[in-house]
N, C-alpha and C positions, 0 to 999 in steps of 0.2 A: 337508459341514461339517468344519474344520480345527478338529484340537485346539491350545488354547492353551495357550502356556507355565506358564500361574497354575494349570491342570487335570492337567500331566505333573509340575510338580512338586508338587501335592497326591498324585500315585501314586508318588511318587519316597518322601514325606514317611510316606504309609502303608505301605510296603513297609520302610523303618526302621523302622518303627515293629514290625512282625511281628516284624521278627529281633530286636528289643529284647525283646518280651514270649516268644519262643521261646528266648531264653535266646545266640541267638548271640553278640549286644553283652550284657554284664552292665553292672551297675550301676559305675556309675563306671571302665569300660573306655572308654579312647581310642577316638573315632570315628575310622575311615579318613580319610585327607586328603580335601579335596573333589578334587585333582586322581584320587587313588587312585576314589575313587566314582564321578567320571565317567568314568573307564575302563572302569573294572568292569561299571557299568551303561547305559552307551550313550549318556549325554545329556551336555551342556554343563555345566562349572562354574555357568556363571549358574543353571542351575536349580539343582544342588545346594548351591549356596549358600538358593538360594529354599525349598526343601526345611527344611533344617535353621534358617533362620529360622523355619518354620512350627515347628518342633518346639522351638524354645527358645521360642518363644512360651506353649505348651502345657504347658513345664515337664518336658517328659520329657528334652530334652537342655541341656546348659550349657554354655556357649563361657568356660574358663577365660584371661586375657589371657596373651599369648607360648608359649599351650601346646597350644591348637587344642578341640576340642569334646571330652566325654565326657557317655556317657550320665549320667543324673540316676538317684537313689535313689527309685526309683519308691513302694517300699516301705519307709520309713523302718525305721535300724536301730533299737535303743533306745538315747537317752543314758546317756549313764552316771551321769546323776542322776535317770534316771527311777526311778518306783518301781518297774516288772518287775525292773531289775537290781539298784535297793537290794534287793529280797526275795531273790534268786538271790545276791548275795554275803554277805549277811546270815543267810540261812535254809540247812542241811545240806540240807532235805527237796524245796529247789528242783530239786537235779541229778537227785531223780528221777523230779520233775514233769514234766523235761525227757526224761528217757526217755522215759516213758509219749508224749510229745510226737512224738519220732524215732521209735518204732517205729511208730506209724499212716502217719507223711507217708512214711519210708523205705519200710515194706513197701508202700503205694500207689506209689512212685514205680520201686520195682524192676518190679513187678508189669507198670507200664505203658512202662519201657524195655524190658521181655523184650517186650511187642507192636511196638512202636515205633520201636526202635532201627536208626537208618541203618548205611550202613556205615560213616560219618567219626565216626557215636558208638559202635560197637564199635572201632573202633580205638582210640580215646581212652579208652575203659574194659578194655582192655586194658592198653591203655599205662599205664593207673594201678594197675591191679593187679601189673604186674611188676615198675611204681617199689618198693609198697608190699610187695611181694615180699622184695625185697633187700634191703630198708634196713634198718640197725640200727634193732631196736624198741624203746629207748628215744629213739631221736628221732624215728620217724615218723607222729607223730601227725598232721602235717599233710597227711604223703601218704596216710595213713589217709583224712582228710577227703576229702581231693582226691578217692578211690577212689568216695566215697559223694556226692560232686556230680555226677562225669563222668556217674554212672547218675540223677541226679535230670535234668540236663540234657536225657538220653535221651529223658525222660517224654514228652516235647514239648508240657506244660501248662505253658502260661503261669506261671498263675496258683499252682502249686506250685511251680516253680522261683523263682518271685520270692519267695512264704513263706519257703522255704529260703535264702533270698539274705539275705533281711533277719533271719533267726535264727544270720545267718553264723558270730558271734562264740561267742554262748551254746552253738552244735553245733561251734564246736573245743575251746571249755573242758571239755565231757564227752566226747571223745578225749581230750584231754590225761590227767584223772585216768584212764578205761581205761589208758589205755598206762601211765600212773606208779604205776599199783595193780598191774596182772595180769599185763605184761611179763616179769617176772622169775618170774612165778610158772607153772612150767612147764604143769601142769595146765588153767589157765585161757588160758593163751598157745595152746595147739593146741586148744581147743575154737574158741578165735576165729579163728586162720587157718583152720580147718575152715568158721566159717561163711563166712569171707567169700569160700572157694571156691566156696562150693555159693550163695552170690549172683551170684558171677563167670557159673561155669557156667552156672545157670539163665536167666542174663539172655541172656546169647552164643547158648543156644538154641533162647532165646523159649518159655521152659515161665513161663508168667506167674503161673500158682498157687505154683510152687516156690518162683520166685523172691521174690513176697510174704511166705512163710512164712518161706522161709529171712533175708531180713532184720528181721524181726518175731522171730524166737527170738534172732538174734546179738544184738539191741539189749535183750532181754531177759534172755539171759544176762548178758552187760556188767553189766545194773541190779545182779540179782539176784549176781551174784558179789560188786561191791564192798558191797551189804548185810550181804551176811555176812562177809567182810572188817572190814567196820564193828562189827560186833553182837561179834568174834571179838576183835578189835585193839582197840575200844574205839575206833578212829578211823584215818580213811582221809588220804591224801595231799592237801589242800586246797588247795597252794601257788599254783595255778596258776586256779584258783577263789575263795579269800578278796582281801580287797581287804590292804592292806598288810605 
């Protein structure tokens, strides 16, 4: 019995589909050309074209015109008229609703890159620790982020990495205040690059209890410093969290 074209590329359609939920393709990342894909993976354009019609059928990819396919938001961000982020720009007590939020999904997702992690995601989480290394810290909040995706990416759960994905925005506005609160404040500056060595470390040597904990206290400290910051000051740096 010969497989049929309609059968290769439904295995075409569900092997994108893996590396979408595995975190390879992100949300709203450019698909490979179809020419790129059928190199890559051994079959004719016509299938991958057959493929990726399967999959904008489905909703998980979107063919933008003159600009070629990207994955789809599998996991809707929030607008920004939804009520989650009226509450979060409206309400102080949201940023550390959102703590409480990042230190469960970060310490699970350290936990299960220190088991998990390939060697193309030790490099990458590398790479972003020595970005985040170097950079002036009052501007590296984003490589901060970055540091705390490469290792959620690690996880290799679908299903939290796309969490993460779609909490994209709300987990860089609580970087942002870290770094615009405790940056300059020597004290709490080396408690943080402390921890986010001992996540580094942990994760690099797959000690998966360490590394859980040790993301679980950094995200805790973070809270718990600009609390008293707040409690201290009477108020913390909002700019980049309130709306106008």
């Amino acid at each position: 019995m010969t497989t049929t074209a309609p059968s290769i590329a439904h295995s075409i359609a569900h092997h994108l589909e893996q590396l979408i939920l595995d975190g390879s393709l992100a949300p709203e990342q450019k698909m490979p050309s179809e020419r790129q894909l059928s190199v890559k993976l051994g079959v004719s354009r016509s299938i991958i074209r057959e493929a990726l019609h399967e999959l904008q059928g489905r909703g998980v990819v979107e063919t933008r015109h003159g600009k070629g396919s990207f994955v789809a938001r599998i996991i809707a961000e929030p607008e920004e008229s939804s009520p989650l982020l009226q509450l979060f720009f409206g309400h102080s007590r949201t940023l550390y609703d959102l703590f409480e939020v990042r230190a469960q999904l970060e310490g699970q997702a350290a936990s299960l890159a220190a088991q998990r992690a390939n060697e193309k995601d030790q490099y990458e989480i590398t790479k972003a620790f020595n970005a985040m290394e170097v950079a002036d810290p009052l501007t590296n909040a984003s490589l901060d982020h970055a540091f705390h995706q490469a290792i959620a990416k690690a996880s290799h759960n679908p299903v939290l990495v796309h969490v993460l994905n779609s909490l994209k925005e709300l987990m860089l506005h609580s970087v942002q205040a870290s770094v615009l609160n405790l940056s300059h404040r020597q004290a709490f500056k080396q408690q943080i690059d402390k921890h986010h060595r001992q996540i580094y470390h942990a994760v690099i040597s797959r000690q998966g209890e360490w590394a859980q904990k040790a993301a679980m206290a950094h995200v805790k400290h973070v809270s718990d410093s600009l609390r008293q910051i707040e409690q201290e000051e009477k108020s913390i740096i909002r700019a980049v969290i309130e709306k106008g």
